[in-house]
PyMOL Python script that loads the backbone (N, CA, C, O; Angstrom):
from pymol import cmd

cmd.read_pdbstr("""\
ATOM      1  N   UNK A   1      33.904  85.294-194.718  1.00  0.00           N
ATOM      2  CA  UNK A   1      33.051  84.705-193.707  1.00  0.00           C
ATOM      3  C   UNK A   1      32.841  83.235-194.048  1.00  0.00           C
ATOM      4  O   UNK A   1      32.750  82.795-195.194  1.00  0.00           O
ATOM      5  N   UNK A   2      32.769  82.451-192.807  1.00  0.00           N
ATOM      6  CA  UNK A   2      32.864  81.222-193.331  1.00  0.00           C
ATOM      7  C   UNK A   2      31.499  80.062-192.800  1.00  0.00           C
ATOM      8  O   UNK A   2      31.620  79.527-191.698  1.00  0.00           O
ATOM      9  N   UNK A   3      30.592  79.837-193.433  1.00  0.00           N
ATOM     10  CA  UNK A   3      29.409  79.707-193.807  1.00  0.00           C
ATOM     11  C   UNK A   3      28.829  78.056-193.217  1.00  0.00           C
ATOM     12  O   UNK A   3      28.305  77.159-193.877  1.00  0.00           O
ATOM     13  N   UNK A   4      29.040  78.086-192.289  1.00  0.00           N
ATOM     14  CA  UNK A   4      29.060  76.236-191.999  1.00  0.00           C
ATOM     15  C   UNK A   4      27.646  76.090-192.106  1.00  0.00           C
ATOM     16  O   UNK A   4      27.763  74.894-192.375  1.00  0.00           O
ATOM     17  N   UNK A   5      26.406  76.262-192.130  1.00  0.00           N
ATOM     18  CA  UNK A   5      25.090  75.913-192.047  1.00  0.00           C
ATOM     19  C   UNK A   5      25.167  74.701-193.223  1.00  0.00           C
ATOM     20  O   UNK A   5      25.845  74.360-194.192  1.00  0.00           O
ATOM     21  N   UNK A   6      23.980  74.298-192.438  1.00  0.00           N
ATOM     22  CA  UNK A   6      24.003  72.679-193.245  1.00  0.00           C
ATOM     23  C   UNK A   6      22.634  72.982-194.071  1.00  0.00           C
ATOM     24  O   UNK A   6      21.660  73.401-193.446  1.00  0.00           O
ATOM     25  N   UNK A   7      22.578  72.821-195.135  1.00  0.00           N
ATOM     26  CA  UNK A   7      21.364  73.091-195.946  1.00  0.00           C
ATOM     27  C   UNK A   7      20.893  71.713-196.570  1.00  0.00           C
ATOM     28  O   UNK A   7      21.449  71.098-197.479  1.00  0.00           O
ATOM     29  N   UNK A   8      19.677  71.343-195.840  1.00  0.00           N
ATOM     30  CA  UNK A   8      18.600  70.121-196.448  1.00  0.00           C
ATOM     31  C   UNK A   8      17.580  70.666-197.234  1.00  0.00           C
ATOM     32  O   UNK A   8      16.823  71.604-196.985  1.00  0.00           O
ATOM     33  N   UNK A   9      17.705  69.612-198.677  1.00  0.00           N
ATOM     34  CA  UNK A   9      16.451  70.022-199.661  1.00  0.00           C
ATOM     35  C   UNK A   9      15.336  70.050-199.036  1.00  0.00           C
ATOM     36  O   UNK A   9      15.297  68.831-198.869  1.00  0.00           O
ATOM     37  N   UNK A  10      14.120  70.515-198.407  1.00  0.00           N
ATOM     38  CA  UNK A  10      12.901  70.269-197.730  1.00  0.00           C
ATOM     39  C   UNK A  10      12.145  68.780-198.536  1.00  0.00           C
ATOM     40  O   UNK A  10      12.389  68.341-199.660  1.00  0.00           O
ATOM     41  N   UNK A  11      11.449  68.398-197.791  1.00  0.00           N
ATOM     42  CA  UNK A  11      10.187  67.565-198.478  1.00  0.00           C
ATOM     43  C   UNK A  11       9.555  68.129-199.897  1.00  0.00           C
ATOM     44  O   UNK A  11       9.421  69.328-200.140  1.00  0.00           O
ATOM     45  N   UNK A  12       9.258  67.258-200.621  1.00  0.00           N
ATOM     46  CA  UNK A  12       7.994  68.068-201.709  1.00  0.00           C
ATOM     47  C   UNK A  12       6.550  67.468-201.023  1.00  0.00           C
ATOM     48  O   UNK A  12       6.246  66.294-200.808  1.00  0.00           O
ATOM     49  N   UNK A  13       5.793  68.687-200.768  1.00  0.00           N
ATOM     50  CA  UNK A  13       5.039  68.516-199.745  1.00  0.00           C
ATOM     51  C   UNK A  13       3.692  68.148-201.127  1.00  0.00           C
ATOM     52  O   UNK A  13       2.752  67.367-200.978  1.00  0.00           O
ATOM     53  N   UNK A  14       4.034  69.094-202.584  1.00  0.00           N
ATOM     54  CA  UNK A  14       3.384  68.593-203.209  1.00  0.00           C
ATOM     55  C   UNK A  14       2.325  67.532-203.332  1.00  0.00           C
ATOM     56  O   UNK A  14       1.188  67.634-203.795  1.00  0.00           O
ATOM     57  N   UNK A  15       3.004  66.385-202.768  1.00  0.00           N
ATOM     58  CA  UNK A  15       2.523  65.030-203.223  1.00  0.00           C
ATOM     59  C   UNK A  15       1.887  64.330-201.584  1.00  0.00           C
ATOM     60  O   UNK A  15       1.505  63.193-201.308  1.00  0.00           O
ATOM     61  N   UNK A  16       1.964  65.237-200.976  1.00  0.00           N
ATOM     62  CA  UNK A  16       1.010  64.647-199.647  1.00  0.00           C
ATOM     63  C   UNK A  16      -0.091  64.903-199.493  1.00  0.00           C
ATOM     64  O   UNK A  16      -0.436  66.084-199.544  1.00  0.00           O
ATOM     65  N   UNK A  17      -1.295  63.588-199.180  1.00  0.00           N
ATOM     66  CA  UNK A  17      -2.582  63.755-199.052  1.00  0.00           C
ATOM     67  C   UNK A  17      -2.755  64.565-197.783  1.00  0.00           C
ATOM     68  O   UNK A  17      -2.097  64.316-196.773  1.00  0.00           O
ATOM     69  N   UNK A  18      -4.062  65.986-197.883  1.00  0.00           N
ATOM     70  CA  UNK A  18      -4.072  66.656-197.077  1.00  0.00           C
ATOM     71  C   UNK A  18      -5.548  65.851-196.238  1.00  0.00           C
ATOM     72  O   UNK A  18      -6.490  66.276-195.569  1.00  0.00           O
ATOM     73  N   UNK A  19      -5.327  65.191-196.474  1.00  0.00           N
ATOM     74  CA  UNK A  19      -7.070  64.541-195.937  1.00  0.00           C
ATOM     75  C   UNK A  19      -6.667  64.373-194.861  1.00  0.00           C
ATOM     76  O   UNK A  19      -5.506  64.005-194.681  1.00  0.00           O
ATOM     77  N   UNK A  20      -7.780  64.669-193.547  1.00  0.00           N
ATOM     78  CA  UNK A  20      -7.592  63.730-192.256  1.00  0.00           C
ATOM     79  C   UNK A  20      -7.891  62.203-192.183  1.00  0.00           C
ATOM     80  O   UNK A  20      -8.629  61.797-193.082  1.00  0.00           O
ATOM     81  N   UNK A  21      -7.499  61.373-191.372  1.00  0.00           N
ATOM     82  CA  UNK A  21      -7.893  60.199-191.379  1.00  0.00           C
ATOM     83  C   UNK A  21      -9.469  60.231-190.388  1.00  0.00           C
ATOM     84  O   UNK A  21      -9.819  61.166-189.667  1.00  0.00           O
ATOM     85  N   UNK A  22     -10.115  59.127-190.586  1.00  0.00           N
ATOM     86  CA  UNK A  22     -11.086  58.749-189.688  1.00  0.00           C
ATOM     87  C   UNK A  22     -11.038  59.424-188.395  1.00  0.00           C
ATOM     88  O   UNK A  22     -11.783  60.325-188.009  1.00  0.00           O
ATOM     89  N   UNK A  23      -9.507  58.556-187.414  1.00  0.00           N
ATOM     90  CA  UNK A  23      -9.192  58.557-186.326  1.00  0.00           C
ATOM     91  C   UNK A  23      -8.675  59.835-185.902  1.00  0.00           C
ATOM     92  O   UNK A  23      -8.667  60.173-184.719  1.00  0.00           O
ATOM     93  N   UNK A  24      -8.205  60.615-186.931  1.00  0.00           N
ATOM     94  CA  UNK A  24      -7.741  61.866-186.544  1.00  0.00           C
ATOM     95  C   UNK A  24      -8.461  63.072-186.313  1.00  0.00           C
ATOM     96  O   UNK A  24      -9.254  63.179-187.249  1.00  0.00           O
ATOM     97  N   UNK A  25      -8.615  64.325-185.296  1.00  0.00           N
ATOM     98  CA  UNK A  25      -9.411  65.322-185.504  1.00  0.00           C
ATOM     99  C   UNK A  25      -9.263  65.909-186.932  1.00  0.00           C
ATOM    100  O   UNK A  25      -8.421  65.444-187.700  1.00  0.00           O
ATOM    101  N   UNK A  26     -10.000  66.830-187.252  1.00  0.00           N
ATOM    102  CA  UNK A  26      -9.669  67.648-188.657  1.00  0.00           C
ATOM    103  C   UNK A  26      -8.900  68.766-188.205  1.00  0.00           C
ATOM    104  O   UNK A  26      -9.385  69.628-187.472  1.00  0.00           O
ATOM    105  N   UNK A  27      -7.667  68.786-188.633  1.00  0.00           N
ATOM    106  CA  UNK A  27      -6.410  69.536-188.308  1.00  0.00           C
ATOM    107  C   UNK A  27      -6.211  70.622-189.468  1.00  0.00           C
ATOM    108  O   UNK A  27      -5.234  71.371-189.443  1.00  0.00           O
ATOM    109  N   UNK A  28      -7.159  70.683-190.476  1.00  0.00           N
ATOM    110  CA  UNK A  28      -6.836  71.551-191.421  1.00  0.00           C
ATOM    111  C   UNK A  28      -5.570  71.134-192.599  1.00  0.00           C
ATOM    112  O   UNK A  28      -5.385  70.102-193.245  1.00  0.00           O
ATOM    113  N   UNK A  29      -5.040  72.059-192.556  1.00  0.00           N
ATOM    114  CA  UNK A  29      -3.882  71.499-192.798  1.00  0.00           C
ATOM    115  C   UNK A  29      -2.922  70.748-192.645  1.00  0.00           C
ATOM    116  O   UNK A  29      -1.886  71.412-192.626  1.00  0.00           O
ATOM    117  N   UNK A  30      -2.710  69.467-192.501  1.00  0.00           N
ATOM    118  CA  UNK A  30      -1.446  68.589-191.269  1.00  0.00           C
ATOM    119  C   UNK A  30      -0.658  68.252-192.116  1.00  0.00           C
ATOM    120  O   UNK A  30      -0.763  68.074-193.330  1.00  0.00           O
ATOM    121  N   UNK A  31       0.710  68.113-190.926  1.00  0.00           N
ATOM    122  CA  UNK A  31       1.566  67.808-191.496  1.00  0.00           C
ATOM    123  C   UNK A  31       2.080  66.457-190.777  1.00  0.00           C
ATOM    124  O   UNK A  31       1.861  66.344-189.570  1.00  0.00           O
ATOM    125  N   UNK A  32       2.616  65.637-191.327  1.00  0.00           N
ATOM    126  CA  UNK A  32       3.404  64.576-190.626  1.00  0.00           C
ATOM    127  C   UNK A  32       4.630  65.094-189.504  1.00  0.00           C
ATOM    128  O   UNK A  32       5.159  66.151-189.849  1.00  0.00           O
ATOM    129  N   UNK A  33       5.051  64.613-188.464  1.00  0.00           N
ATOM    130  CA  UNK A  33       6.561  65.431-188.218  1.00  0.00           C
ATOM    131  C   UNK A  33       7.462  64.894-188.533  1.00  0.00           C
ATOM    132  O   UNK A  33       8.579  65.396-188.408  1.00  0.00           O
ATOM    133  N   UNK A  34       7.203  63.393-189.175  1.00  0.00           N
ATOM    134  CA  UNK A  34       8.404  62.786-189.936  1.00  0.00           C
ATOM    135  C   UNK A  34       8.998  64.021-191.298  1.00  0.00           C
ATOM    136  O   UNK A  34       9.966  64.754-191.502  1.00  0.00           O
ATOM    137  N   UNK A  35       7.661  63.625-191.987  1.00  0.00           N
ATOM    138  CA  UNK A  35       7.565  64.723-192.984  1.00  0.00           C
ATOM    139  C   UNK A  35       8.249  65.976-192.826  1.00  0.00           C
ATOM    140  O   UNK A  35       8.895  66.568-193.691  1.00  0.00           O
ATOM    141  N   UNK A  36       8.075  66.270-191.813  1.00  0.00           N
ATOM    142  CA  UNK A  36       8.674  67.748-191.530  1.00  0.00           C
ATOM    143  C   UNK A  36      10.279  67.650-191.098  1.00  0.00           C
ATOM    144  O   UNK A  36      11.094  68.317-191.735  1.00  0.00           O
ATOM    145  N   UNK A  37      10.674  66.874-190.090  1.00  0.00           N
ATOM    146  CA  UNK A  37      11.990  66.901-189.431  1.00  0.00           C
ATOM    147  C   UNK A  37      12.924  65.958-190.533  1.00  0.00           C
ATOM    148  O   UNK A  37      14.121  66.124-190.770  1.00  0.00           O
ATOM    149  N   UNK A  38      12.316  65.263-190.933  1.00  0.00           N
ATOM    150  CA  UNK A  38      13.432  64.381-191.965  1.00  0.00           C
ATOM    151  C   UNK A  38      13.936  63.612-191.115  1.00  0.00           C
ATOM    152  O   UNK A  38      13.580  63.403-189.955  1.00  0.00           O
ATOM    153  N   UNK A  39      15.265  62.938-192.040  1.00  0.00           N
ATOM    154  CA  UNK A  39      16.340  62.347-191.469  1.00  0.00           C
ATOM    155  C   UNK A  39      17.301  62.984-190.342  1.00  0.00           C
ATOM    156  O   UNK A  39      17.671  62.206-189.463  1.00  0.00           O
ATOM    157  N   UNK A  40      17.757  64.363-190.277  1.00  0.00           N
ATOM    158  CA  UNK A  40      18.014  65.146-189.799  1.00  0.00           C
ATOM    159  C   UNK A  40      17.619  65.190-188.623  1.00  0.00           C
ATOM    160  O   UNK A  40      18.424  65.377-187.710  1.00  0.00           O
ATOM    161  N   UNK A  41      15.831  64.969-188.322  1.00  0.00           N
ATOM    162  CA  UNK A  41      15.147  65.368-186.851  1.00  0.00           C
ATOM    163  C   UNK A  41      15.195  66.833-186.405  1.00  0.00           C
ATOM    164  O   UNK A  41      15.085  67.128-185.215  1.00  0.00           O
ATOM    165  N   UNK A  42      15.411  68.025-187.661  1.00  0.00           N
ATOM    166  CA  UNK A  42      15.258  69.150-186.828  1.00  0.00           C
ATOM    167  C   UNK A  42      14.687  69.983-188.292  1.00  0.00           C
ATOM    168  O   UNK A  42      14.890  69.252-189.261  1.00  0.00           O
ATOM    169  N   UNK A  43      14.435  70.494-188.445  1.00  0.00           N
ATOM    170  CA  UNK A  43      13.340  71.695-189.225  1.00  0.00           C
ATOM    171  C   UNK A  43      13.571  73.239-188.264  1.00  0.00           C
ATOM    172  O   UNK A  43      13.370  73.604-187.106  1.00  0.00           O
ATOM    173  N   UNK A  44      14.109  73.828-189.534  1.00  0.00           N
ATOM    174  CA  UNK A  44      14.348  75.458-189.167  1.00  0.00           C
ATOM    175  C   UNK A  44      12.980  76.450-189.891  1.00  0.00           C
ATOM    176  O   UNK A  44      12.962  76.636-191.108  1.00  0.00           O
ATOM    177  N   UNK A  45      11.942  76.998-189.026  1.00  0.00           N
ATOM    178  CA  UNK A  45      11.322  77.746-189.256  1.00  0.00           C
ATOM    179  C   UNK A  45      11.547  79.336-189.242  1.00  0.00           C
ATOM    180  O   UNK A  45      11.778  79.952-188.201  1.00  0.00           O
ATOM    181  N   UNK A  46      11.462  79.884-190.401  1.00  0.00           N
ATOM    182  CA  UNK A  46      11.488  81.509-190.490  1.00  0.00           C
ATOM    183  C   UNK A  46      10.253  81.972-190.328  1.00  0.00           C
ATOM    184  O   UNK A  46       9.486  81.808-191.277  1.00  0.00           O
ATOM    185  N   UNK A  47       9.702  82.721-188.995  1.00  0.00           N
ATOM    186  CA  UNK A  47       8.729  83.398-188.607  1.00  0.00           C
ATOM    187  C   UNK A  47       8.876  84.750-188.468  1.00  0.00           C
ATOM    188  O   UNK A  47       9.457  84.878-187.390  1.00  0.00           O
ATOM    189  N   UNK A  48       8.640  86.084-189.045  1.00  0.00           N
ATOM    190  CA  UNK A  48       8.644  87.051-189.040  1.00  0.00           C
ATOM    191  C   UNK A  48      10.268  87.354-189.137  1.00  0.00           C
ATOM    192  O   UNK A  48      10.533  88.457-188.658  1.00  0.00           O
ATOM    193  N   UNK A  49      10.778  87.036-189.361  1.00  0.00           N
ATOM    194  CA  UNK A  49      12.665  87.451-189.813  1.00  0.00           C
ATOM    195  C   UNK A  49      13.307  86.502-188.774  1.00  0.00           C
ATOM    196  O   UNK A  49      14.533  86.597-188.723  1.00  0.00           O
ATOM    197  N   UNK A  50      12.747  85.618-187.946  1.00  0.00           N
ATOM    198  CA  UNK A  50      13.714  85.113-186.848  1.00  0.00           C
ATOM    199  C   UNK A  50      13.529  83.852-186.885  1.00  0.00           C
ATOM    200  O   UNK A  50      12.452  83.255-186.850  1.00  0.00           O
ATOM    201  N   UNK A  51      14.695  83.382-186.964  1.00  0.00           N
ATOM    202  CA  UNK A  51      14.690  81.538-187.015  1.00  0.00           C
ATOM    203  C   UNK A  51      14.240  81.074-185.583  1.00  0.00           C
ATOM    204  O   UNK A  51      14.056  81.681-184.528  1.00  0.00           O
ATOM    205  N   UNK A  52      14.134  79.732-185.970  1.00  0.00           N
ATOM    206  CA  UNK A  52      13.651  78.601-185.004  1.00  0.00           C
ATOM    207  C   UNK A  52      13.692  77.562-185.398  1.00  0.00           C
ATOM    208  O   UNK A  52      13.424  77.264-186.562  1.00  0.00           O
ATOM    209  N   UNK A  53      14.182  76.451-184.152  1.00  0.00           N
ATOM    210  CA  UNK A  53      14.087  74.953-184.720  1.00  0.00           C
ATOM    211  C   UNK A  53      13.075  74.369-183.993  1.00  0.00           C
ATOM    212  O   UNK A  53      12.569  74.552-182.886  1.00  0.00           O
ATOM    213  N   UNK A  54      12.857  73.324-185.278  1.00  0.00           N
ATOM    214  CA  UNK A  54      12.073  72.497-184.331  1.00  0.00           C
ATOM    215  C   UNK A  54      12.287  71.176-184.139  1.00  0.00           C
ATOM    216  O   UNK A  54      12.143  70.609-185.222  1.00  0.00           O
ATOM    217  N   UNK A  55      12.598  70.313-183.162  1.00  0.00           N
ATOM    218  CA  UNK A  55      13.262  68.935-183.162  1.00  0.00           C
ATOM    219  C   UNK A  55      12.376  68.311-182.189  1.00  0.00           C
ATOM    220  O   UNK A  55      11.421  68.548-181.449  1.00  0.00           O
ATOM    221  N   UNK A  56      13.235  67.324-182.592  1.00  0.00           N
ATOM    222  CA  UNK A  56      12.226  65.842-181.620  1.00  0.00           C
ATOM    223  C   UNK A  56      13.437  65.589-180.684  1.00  0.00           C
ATOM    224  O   UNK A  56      14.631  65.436-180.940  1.00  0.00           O
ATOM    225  N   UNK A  57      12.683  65.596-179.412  1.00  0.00           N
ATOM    226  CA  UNK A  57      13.588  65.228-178.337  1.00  0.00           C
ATOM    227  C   UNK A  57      13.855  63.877-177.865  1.00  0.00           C
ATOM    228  O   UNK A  57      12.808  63.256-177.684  1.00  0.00           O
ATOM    229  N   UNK A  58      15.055  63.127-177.572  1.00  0.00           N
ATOM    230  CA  UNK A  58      15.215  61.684-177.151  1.00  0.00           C
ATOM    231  C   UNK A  58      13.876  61.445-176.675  1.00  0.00           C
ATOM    232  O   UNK A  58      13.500  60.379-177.161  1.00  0.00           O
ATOM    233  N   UNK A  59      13.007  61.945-175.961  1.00  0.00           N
ATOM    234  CA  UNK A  59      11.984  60.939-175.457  1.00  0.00           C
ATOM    235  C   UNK A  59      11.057  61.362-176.452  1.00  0.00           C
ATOM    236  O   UNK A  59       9.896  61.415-176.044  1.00  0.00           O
ATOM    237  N   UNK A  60      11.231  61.663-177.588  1.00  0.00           N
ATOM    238  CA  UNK A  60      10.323  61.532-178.667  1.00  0.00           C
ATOM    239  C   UNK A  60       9.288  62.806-179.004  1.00  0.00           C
ATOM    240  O   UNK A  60       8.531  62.792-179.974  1.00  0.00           O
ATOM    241  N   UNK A  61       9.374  63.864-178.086  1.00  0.00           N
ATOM    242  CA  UNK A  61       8.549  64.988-178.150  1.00  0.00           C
ATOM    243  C   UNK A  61       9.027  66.078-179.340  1.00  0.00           C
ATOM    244  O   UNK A  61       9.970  66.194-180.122  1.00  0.00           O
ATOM    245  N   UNK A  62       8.272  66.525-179.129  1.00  0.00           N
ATOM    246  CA  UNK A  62       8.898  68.200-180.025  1.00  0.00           C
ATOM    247  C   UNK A  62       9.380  69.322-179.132  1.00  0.00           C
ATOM    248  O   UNK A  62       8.652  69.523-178.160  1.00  0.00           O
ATOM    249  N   UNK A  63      10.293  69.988-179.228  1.00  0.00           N
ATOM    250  CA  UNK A  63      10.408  71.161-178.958  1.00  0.00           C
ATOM    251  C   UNK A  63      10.995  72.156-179.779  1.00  0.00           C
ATOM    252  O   UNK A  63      12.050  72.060-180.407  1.00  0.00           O
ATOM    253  N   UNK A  64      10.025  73.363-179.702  1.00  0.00           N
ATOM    254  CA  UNK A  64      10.681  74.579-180.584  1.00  0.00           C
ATOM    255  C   UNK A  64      11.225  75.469-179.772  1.00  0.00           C
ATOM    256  O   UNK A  64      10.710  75.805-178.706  1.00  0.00           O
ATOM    257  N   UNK A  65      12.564  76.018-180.329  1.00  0.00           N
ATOM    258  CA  UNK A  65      13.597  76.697-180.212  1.00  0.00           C
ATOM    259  C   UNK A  65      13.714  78.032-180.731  1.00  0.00           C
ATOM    260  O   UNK A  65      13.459  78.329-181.898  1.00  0.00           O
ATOM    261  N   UNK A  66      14.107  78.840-179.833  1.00  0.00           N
ATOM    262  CA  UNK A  66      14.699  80.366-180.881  1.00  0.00           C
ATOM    263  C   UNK A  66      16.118  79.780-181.401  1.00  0.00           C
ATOM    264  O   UNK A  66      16.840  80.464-182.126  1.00  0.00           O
TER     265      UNK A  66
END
""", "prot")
cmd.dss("prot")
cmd.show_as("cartoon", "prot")
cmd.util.cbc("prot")
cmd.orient("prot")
């Protein structure tokens, strides 16, 4: 079988301040979506056994994908 998936090291999320800013609501946990999508622009989430992407669309939005 021949295996083409492209595998990116994730972020080390380690080292990110979880604080909200001033201007921002308190989001709990946040994440950047730079942070998240990378260079790449797409982030594969495993939710209950089933993938999903999530990317930024030319006009700059997000959309998640099965």
């Amino acid at each position: 079988m021949n295996d083409q998936t492209e595998h990116i090291t994730p972020p080390d999320f380690g080292d990110l301040s979880l604080k909200s800013r001033d201007d921002e609501a308190d989001c709990g946990l946040c994440f950047s979506s730079a942070d998240l999508l990378g260079i790449a622009g797409v982030a594969t989430i495993l939710h209950h056994g089933q993938r999903y992407q999530l990317r930024q669309t030319k006009a700059g939005k997000l959309i998640l994908t099965k």
